[in-house]
C-alpha positions as CSV (number, residue, x, y, z in Angstrom):
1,X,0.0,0.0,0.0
2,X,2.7,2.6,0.5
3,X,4.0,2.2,-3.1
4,X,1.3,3.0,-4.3
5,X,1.1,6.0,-2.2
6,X,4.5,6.8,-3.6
7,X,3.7,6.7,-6.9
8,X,0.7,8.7,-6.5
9,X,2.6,11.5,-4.3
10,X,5.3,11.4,-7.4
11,X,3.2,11.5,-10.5
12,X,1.8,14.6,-8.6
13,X,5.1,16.4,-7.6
14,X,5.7,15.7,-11.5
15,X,3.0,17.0,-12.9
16,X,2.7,20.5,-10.6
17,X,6.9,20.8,-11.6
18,X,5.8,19.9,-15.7
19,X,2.9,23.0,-15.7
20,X,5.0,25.6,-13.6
21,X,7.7,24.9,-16.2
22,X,5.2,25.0,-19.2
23,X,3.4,27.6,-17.5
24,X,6.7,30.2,-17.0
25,X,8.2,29.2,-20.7
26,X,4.7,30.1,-22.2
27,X,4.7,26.6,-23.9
28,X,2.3,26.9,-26.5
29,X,1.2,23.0,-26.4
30,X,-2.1,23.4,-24.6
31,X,-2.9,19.9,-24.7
32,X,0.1,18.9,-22.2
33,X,-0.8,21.8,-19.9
34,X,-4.1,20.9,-19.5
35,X,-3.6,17.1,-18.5
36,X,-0.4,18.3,-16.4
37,X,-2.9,20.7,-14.2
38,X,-5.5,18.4,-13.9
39,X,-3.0,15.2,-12.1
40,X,-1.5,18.1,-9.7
41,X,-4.3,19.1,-8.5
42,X,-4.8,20.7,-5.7
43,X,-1.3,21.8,-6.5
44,X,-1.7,23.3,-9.9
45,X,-4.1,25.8,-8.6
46,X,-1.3,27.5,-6.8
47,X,1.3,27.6,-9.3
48,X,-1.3,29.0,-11.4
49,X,-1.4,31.9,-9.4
50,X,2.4,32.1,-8.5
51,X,3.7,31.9,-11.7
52,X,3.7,34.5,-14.3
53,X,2.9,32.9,-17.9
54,X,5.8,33.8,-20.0
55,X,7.9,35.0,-17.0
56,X,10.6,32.4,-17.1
57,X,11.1,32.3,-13.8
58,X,8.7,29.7,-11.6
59,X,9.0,29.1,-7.6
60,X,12.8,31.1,-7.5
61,X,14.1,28.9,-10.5
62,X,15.3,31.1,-13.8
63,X,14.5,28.8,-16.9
64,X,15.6,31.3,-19.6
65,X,18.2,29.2,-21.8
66,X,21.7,29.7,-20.7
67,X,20.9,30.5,-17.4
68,X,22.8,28.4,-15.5
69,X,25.9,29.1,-13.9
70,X,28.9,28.7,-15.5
71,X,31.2,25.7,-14.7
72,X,34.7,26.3,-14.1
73,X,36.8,24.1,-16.7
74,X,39.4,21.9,-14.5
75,X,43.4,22.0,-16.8
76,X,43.9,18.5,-18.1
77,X,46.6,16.8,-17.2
């Protein structure tokens, strides 16, 4: 019984992580947002109204392209 609850609880975390993404990025596939808000709810409701269609940024995380930070490249040896 507690995988199941596990899978459950992860499919959700999933799905409310897939439509902040889709969500901030403006994704224009509205097929996958729809069935991405509908398995996190209750979830989705709030990332609905934290997250800024088009804003690029969703829960603290930047997702514009290239925003990560840079590595340091190690000399080879």
């Amino acid at each position: 019984m507690n995988v199941i609850h596990t899978g459950v609880s992860g499919v959700w975390v999933l799905a409310n992580i897939s439509y902040a993404g889709m969500l901030a990025q403006n994704n224009p596939d509205r097929v996958w947002r729809i069935v991405a808000f509908l398995f996190g709810l209750p979830g989705t409701i709030v990332t609905a109204l934290a997250v800024k269609e088009g804003g690029m940024r969703a829960y603290g995380i930047d997702l514009r392209p290239g925003s990560a930070p840079a590595q340091e490249e190690k000399p080879r040896q």
